[in-house]
SEROTI-607704 format. One record per atom (N, C-alpha, C): atom name; x, y, z negated. Coordinates in Angstrom, 1 decimal, padded with zeros to 4 digits, m for minus. Layout:
N
<atom=CA	u=X	v=Y	w=Z>
...
% end
This chain:
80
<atom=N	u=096.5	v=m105.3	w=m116.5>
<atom=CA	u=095.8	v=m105.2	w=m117.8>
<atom=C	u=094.3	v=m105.3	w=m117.5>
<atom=N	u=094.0	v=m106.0	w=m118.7>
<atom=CA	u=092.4	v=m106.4	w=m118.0>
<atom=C	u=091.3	v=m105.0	w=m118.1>
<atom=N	u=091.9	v=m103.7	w=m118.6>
<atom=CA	u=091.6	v=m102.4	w=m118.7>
<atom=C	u=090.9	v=m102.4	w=m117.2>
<atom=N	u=091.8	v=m102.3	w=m115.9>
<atom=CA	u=091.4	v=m101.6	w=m115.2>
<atom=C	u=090.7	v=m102.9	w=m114.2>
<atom=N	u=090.6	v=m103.9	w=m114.8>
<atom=CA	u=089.3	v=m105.0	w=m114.3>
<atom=C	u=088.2	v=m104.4	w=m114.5>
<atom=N	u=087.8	v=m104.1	w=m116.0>
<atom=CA	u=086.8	v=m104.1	w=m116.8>
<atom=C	u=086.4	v=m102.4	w=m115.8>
<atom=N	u=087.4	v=m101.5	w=m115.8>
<atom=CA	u=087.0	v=m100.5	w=m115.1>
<atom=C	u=086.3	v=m100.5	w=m113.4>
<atom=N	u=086.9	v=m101.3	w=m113.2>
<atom=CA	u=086.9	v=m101.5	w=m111.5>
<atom=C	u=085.7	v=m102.0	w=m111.4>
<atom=N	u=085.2	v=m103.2	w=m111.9>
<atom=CA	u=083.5	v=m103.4	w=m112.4>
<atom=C	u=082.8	v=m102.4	w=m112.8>
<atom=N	u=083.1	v=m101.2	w=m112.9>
<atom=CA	u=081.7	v=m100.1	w=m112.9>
<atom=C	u=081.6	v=m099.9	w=m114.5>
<atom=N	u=082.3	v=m100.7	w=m115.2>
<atom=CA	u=081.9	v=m100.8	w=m116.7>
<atom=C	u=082.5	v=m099.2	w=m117.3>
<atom=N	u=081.6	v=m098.4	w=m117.5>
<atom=CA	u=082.3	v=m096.6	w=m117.8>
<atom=C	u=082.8	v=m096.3	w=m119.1>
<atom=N	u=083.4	v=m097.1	w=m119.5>
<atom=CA	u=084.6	v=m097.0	w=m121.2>
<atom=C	u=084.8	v=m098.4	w=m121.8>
<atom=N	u=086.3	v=m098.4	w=m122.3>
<atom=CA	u=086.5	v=m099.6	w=m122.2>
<atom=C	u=087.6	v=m099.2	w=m123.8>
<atom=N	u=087.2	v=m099.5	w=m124.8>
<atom=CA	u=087.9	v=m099.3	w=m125.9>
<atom=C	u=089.0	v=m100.5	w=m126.8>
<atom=N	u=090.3	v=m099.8	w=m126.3>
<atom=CA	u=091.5	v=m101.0	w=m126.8>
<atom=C	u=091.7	v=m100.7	w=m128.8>
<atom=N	u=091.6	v=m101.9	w=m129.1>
<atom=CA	u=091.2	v=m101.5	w=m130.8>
<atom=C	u=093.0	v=m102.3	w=m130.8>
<atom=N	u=093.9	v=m101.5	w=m132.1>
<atom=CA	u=095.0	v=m101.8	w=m131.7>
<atom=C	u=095.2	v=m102.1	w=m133.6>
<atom=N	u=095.4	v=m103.1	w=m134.4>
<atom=CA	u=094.9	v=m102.8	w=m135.6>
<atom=C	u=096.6	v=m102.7	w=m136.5>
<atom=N	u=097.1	v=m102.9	w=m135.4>
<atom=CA	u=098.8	v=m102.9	w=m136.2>
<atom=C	u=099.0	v=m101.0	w=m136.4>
<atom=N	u=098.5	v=m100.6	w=m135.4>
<atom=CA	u=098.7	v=m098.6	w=m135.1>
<atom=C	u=097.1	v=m097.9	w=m135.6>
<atom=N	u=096.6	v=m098.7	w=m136.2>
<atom=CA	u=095.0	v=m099.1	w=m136.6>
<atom=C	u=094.6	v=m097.3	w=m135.6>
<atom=N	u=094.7	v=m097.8	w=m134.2>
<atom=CA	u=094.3	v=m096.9	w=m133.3>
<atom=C	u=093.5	v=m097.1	w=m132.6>
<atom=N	u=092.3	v=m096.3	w=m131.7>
<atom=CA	u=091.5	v=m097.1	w=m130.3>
<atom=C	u=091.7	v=m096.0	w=m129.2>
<atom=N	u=092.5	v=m097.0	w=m128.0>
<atom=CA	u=092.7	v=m096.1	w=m126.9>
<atom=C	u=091.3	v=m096.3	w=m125.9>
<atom=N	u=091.1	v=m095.1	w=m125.8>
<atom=CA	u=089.4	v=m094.6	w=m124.8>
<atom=C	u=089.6	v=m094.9	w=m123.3>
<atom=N	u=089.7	v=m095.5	w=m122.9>
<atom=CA	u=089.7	v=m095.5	w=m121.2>
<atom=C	u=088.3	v=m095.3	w=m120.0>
<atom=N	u=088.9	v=m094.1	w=m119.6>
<atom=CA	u=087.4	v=m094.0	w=m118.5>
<atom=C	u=087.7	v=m094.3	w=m117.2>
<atom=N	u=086.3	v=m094.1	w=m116.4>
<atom=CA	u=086.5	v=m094.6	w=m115.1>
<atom=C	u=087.7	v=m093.4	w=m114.2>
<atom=N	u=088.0	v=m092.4	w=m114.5>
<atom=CA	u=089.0	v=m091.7	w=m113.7>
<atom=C	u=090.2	v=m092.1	w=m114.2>
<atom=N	u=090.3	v=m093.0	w=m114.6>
<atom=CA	u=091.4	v=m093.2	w=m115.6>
<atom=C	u=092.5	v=m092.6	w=m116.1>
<atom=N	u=091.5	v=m092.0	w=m116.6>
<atom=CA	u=092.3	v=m091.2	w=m118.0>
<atom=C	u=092.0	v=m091.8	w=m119.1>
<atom=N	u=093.1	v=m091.7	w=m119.9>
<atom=CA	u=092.8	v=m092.6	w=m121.2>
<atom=C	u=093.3	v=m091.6	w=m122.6>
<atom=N	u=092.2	v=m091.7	w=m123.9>
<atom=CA	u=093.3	v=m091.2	w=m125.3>
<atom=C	u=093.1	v=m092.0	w=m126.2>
<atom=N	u=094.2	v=m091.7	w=m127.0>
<atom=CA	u=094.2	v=m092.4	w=m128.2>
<atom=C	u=094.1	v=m091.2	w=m129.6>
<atom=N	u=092.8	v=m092.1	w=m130.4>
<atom=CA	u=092.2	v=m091.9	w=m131.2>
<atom=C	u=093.4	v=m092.3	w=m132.5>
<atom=N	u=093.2	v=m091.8	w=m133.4>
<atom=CA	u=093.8	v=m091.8	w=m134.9>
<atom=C	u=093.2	v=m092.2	w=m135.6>
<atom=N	u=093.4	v=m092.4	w=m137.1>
<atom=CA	u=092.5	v=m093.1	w=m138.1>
<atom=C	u=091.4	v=m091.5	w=m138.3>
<atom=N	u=091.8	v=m089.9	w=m138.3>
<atom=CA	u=090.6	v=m089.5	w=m138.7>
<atom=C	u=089.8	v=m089.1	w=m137.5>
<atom=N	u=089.6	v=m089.6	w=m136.3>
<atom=CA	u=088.9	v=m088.9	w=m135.5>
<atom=C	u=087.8	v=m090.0	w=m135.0>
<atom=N	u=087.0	v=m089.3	w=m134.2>
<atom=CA	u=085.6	v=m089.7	w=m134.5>
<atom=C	u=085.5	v=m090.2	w=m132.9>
<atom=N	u=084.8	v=m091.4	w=m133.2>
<atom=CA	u=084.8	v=m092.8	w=m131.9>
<atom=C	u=083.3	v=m092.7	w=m131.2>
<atom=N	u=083.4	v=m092.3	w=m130.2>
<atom=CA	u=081.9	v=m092.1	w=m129.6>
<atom=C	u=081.9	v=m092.7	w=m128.2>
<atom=N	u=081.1	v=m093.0	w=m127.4>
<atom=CA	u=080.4	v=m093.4	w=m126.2>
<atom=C	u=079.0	v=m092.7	w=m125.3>
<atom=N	u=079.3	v=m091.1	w=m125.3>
<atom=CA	u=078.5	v=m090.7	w=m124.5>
<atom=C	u=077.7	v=m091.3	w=m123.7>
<atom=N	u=076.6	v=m091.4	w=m123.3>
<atom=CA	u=076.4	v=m091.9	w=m121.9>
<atom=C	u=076.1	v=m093.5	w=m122.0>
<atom=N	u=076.8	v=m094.1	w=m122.9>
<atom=CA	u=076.6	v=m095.8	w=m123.2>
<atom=C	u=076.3	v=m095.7	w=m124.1>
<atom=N	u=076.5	v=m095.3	w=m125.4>
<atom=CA	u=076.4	v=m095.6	w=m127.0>
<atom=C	u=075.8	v=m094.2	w=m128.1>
<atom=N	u=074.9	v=m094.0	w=m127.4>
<atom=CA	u=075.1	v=m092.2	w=m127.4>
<atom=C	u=074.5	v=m092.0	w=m129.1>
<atom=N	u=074.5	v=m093.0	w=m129.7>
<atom=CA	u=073.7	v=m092.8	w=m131.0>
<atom=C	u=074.5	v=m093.1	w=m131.9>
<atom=N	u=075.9	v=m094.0	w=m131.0>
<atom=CA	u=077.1	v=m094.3	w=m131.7>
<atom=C	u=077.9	v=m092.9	w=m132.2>
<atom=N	u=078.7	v=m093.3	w=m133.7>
<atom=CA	u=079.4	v=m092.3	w=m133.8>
<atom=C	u=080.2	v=m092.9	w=m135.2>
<atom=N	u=081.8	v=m093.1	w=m135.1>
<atom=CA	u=082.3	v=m093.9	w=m136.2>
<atom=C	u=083.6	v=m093.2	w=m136.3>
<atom=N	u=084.4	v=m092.6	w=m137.5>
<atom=CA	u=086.1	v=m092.5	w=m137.8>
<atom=C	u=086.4	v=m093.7	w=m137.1>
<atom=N	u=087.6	v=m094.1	w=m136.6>
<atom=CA	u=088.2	v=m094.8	w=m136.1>
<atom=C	u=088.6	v=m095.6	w=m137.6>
<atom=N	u=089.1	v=m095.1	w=m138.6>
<atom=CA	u=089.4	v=m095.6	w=m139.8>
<atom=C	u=088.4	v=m096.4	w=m140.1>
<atom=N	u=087.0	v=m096.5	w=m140.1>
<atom=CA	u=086.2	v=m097.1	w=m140.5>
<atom=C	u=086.2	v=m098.8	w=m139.9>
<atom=N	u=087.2	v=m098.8	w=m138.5>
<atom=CA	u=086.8	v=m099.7	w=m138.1>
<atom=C	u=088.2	v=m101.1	w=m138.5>
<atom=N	u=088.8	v=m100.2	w=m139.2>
<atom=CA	u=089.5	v=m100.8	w=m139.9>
<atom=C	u=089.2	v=m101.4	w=m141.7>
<atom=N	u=088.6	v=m100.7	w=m142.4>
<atom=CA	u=088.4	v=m100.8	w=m143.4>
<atom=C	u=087.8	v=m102.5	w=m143.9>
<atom=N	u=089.0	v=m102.7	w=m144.9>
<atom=CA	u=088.9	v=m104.5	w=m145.9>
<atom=C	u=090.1	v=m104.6	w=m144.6>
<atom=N	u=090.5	v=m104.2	w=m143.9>
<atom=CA	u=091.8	v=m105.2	w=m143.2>
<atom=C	u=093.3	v=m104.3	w=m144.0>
<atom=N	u=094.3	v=m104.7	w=m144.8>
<atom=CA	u=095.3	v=m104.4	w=m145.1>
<atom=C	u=096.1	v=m103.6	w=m144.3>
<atom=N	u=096.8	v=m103.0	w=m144.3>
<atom=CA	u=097.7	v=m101.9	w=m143.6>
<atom=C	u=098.8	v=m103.1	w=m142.7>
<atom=N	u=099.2	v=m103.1	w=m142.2>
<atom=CA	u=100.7	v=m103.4	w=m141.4>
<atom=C	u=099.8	v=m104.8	w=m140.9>
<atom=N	u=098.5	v=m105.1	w=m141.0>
<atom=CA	u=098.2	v=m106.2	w=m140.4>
<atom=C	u=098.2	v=m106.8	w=m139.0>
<atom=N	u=098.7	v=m108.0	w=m139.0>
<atom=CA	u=099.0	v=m107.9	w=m137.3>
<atom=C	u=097.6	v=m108.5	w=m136.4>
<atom=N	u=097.2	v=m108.4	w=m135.7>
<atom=CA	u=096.3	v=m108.8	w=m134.9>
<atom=C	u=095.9	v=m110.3	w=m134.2>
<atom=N	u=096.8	v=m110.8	w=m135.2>
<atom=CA	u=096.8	v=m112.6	w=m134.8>
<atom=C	u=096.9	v=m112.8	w=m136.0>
<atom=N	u=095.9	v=m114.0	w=m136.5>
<atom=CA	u=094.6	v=m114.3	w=m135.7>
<atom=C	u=093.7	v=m112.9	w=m136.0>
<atom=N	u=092.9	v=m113.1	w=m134.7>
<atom=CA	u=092.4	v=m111.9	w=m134.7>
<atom=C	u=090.8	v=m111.7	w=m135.1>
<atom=N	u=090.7	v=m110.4	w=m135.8>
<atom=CA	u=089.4	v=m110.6	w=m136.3>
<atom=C	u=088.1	v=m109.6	w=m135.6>
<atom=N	u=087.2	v=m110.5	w=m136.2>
<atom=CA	u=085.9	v=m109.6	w=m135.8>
<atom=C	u=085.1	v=m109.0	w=m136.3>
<atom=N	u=085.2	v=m107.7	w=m136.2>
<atom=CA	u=084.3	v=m106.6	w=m136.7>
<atom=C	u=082.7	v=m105.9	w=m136.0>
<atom=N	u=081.8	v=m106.7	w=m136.8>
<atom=CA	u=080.5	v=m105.7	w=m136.2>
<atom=C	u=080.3	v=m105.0	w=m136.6>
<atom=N	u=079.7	v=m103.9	w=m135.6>
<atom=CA	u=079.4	v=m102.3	w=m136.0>
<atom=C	u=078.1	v=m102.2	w=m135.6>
<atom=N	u=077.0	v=m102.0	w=m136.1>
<atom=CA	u=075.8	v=m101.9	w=m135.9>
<atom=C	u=075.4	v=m100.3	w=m135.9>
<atom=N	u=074.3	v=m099.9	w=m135.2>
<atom=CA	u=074.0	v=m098.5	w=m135.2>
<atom=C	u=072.7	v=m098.4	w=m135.1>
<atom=N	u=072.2	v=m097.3	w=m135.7>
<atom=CA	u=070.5	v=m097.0	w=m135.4>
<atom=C	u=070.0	v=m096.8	w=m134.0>
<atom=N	u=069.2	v=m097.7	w=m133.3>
<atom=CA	u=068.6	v=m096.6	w=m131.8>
<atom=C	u=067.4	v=m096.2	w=m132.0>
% end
């Protein structure tokens, strides 16, 4: 999984956006990983530290049961 590439490069969180379980699993460098729900709140300590989003939000305008092919793209912009 290209998870533990992205980890093994030093890269310190690696977030799988899953839009069918409209979920995002968190992966750190110890690899430990959780999965986030539509009401819980998506942050990046340490990388994105100004970031802070519902996971639901990152779904919002995509329909429920949608499947992830073709796949789309969402930007999220934040204050620094």
């Amino acid at each position: 999984m290209k998870v533990m590439e992205y980890l093994g490069a030093d890269v310190q969180v690696v977030w799988v956006v899953d839009p069918e379980t409209r979920t995002v699993t968190v992966h750190l460098p110890d690899h430990s990983a959780r999965t986030l729900q539509s009401d819980d709140i998506l942050t990046a300590p340490g990388v994105l530290d100004t970031f802070s989003a519902t996971v639901s939000t990152l779904f919002e305008g995509i329909p429920p049961g949608h499947s992830s092919q073709p796949r789309q793209t969402r930007k999220i912009t934040t204050q620094w």
